[in-house]
C-alpha positions as CSV (number, residue, x, y, z in Angstrom):
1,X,-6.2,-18.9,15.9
2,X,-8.1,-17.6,13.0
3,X,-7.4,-19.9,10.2
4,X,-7.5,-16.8,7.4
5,X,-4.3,-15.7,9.0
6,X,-0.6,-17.5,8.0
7,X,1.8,-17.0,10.8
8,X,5.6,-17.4,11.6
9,X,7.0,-18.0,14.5
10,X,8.7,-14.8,13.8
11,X,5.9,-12.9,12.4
12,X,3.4,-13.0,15.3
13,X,-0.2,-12.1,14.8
14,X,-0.9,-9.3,16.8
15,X,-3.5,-9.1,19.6
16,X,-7.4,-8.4,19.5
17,X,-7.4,-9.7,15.8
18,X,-10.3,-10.2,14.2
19,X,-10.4,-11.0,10.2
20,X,-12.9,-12.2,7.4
21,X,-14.1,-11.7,3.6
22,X,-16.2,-9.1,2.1
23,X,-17.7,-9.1,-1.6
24,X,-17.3,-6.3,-3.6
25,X,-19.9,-4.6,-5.7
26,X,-18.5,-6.7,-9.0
27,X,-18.5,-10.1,-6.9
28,X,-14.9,-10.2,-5.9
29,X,-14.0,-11.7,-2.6
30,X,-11.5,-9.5,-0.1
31,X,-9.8,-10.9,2.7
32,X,-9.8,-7.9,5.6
33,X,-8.5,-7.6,9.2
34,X,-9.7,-5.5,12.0
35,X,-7.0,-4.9,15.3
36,X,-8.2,-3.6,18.5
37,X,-5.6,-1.0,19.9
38,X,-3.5,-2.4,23.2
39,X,-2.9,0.8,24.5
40,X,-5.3,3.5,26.1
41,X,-6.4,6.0,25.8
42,X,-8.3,4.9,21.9
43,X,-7.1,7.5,19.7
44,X,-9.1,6.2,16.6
45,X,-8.5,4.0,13.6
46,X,-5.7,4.0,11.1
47,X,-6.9,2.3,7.3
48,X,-3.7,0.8,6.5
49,X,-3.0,0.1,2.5
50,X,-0.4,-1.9,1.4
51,X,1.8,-1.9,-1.8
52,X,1.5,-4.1,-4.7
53,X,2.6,-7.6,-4.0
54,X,2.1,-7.2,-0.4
55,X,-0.4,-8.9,2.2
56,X,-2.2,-8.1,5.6
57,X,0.8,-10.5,7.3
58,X,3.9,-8.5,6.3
59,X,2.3,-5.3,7.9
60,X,1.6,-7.3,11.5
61,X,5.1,-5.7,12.7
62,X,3.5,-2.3,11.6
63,X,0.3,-2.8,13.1
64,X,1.7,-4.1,16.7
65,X,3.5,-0.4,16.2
66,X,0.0,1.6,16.0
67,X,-2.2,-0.5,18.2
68,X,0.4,0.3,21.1
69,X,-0.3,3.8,20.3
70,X,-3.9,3.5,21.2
71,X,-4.8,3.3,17.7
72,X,-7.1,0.6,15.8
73,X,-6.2,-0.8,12.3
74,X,-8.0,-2.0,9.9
75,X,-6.7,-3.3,6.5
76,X,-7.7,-5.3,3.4
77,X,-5.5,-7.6,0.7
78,X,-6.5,-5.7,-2.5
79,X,-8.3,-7.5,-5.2
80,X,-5.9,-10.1,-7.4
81,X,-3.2,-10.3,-4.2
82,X,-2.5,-11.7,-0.6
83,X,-5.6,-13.9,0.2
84,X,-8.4,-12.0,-1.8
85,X,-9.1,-13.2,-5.5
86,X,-7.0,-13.3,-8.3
87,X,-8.6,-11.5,-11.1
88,X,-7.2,-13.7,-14.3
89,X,-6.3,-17.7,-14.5
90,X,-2.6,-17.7,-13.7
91,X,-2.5,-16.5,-10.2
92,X,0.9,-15.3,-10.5
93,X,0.4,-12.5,-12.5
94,X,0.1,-8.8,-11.0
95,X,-3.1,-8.0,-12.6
96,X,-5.7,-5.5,-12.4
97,X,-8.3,-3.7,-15.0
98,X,-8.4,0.1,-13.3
99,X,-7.1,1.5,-10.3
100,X,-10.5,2.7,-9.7
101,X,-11.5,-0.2,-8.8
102,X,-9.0,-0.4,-6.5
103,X,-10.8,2.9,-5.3
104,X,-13.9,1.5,-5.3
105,X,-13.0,-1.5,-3.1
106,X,-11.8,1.2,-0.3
107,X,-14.9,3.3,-0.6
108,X,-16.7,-0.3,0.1
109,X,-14.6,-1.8,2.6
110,X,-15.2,1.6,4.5
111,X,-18.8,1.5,4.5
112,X,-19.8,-2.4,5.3
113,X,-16.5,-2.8,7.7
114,X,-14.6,0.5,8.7
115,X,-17.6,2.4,9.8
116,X,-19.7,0.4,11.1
117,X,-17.1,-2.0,13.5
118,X,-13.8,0.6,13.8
119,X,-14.0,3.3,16.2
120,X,-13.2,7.2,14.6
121,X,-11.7,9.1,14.1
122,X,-10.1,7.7,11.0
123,X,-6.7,8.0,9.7
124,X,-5.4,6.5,6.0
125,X,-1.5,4.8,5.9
126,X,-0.7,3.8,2.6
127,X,2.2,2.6,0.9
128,X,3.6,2.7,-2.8
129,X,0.8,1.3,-5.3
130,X,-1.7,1.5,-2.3
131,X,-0.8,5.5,-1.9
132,X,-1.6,5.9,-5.4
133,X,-4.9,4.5,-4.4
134,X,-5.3,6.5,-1.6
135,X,-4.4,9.7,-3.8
136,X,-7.3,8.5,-6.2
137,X,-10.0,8.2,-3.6
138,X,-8.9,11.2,-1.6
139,X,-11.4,13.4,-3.3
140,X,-14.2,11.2,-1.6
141,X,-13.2,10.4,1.2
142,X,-13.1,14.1,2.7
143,X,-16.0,13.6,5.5
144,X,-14.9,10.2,6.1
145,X,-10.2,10.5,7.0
146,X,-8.8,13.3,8.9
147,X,-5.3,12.8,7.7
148,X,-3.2,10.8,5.2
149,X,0.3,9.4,5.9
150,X,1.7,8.0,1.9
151,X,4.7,6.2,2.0
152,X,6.7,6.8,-1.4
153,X,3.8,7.1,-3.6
154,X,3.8,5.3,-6.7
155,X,4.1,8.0,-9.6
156,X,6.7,6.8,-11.3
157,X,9.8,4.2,-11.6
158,X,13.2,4.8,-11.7
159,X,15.5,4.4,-14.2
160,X,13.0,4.8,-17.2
161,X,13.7,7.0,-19.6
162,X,10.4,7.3,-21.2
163,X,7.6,10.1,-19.6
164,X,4.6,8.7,-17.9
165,X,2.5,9.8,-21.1
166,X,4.2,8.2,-23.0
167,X,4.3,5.0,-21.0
168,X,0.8,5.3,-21.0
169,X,-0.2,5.4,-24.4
170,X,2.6,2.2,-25.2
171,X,0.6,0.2,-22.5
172,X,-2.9,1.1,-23.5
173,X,-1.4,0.0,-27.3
174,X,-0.3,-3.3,-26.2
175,X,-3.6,-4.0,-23.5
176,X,-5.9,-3.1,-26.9
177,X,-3.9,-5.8,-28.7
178,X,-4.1,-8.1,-26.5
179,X,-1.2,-8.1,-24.2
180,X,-2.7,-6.9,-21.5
181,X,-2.0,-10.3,-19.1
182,X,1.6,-10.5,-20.5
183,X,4.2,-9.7,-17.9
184,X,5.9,-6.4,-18.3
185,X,8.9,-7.1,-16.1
186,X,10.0,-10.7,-14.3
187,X,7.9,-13.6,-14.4
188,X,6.4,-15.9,-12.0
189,X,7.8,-15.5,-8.1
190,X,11.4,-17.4,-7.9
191,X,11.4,-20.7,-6.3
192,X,14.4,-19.4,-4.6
193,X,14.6,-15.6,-2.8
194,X,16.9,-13.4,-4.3
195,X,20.0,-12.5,-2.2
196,X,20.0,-9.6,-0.1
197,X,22.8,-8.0,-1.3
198,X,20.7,-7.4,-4.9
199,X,17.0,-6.4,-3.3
200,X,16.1,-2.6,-3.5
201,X,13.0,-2.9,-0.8
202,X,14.8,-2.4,2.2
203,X,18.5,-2.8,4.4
204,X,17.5,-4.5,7.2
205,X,18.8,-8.1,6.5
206,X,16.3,-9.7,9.6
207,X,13.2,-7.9,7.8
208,X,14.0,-9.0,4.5
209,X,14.8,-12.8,5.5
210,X,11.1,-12.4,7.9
211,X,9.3,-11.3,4.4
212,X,11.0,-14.0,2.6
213,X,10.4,-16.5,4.7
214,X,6.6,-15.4,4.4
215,X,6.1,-15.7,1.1
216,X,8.2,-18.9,0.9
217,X,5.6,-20.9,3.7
218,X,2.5,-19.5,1.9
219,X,3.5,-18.7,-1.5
220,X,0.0,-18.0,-2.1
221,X,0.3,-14.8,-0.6
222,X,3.0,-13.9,-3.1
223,X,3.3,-12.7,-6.8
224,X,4.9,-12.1,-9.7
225,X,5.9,-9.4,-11.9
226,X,3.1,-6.9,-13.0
227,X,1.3,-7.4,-16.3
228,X,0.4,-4.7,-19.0
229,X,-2.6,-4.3,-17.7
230,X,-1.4,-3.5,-14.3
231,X,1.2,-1.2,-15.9
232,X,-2.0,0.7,-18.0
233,X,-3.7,1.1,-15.0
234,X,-0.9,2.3,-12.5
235,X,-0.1,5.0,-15.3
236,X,-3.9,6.3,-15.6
237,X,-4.2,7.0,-11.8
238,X,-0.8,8.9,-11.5
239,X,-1.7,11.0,-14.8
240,X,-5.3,11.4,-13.0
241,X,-4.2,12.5,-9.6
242,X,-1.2,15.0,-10.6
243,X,-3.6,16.6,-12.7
244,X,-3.6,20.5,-11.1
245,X,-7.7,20.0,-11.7
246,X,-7.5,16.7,-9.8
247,X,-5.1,17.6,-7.2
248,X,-7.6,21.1,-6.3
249,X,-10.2,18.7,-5.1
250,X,-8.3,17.1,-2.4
251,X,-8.8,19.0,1.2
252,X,-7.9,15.9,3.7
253,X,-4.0,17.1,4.9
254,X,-1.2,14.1,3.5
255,X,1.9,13.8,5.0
256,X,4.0,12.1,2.2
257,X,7.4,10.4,3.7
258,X,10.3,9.5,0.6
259,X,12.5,7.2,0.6
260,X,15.9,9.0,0.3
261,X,17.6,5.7,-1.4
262,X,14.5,4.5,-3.4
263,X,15.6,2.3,-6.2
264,X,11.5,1.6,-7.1
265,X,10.2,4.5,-7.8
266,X,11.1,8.1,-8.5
267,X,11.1,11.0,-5.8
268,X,11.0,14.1,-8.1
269,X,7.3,13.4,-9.2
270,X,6.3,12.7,-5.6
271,X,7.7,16.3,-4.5
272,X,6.5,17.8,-7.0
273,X,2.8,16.5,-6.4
274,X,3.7,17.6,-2.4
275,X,4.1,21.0,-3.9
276,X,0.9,21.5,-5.7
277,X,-1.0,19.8,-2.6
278,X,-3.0,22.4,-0.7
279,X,-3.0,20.8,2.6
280,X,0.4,18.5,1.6
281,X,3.8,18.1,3.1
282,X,6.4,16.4,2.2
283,X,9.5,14.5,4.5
284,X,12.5,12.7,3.0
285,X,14.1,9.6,5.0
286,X,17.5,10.1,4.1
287,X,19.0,6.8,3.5
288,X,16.1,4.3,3.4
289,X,14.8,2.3,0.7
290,X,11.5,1.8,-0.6
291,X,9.6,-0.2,1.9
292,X,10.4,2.3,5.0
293,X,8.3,0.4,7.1
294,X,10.0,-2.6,6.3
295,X,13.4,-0.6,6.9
296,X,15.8,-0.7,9.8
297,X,15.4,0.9,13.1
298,X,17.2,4.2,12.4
299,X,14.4,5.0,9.5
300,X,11.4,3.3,10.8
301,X,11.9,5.7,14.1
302,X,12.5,8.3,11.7
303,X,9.2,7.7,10.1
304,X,7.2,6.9,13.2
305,X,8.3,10.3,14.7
306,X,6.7,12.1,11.5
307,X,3.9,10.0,12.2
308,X,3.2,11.0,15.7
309,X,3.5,14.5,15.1
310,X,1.2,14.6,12.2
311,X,-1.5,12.2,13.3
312,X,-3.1,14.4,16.2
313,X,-3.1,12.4,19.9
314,X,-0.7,9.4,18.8
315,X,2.4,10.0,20.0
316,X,1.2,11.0,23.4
């Protein structure tokens, strides 16, 4: 077994797995993973992006999924989480200078491994923070994806009452002061895993206790709350990509799936971007919380049949 992989007994690796590191342009190391598909016939390669605070392992239920639909995957931890680098001293803290270089690292990790070792055609399915992402890079990566699948894109949180601009400008105060490596919300990872009557991620109580018990073997993988910085940069890219300007420049079609019960982030801005999408549309899982691929049966099938119907030849 590859030793860059951390498995449970419960949390299998899936087959044909390959993995390894790549180094970005700034000298960051990445921790990737390439999976063969275990069905024929091969219908292409799906880019898989997770959310902040989330690692290659807690998608390997998700990959098994695609794979037996004749499809490859290939995915990355993103810099400063899961097994790449951590960008500042105190590994705990969710960290990052500018989505864009979150952009950058895709644009990269296409060129020197999706390309060259994952057969086309080439599919993006991105979650939360890594939708935002894949929002930001959409522009540039017309020639490369043929379609997008974003899984309750990261615009905006709930239960704040202050607008995005305005969230904006208070974390670009407090990251020019000097705060930028403070924690916005929470602290380090608990010792202990919160009870599963009080987590907002998702409602199936054997998923939650699998993802616990992941982070609680290798709690390496894992981190904390976000810092200012983080918060800075999370606001920039959803002001930059609902931007009418912005959005004009994106051709590749996006399915976006909400999370009807999302208690992380808000729904209005993410139909309001589907709106103004020229190629976008927009699907609401009535009932499921954030992490919908993390959710129980009755939404994940949900999802997966949107999936198969918008991502030409794998649902045959």
């Amino acid at each position: 077994m590859n030793t860059l992989f951390h498995e449970l007994p419960g949390n299998p690796v899936p087959e044909n797995a390959s993995t390894g590191r790549f180094t970005t342009s700034d000298g960051k190391s990445l921790r990737y993973a390439c999976f063969l598909p275990s069905a024929r016939p091969f219908k292409g390669t799906v880019v898989v992006l997770p959310g902040r605070n989330e690692c290659i392992e807690k998608y390997f239920e998700t990959i098994s999924d695609l794979t037996a639909r004749g499809l490859g995957v290939a995915i990355f931890d993103w810099r400063g989480q899961g097994a790449s680098v951590r960008l500042i001293k105190d590994p705990q803290r969710g960290y990052v200078r500018s989505f864009f270089d979150y952009a950058n690292d895709l644009d990269q990790f296409f060129t020197e491994i999706v390309l060259p070792d994952c057969r086309g055609p080439y599919y993006v399915l991105a979650h939360s923070a890594g939708a935002l992402v894949a929002l930001l890079a959409a522009p540039s990566m017309a020639n490369r994806v043929r379609r997008m699948v974003l899984i309750a894109p990261f615009l905006m949180v709930t239960g704040v009452s202050l607008t995005l601009a305005t969230i904006r400008r208070l974390a670009t105060a407090l990251y020019y002061l000097g705060f930028g490596r403070f924690y916005v919300t929470g602290g380090p990872r608990p010792l202990e895993r919160y009870p599963f009557a009080s987590n907002k991620l998702t409602s199936d109580p054997a998923r939650y206790a699998r993802n616990c018990e992941l982070y609680e073997a290798h709690p390496n993988l894992g981190l904390g709350g976000p810092t200012v910085a983080w918060i800075r940069a999370a606001a920039e890219a959803s002001v930059t990509v609902q931007d009418p300007d912005f959005l004009a420049k994106i051709q590749t079609p996006i399915l976006i799936v909400a999370a009807g019960a999302d208690e992380v982030v808000a729904n209005r801005p993410i139909g309001d971007l589907a709106l103004r999408l020229r190629n976008g549309s927009l699907l609401t899982v009535d009932g499921a919380r954030h992490e919908i691929l993390q959710e129980a049966d009755i939404f994940r099938e949900q999802f997966f049949a949107a999936f198969d119907a918008f991502v030409p030849g794998s649902g045959g």
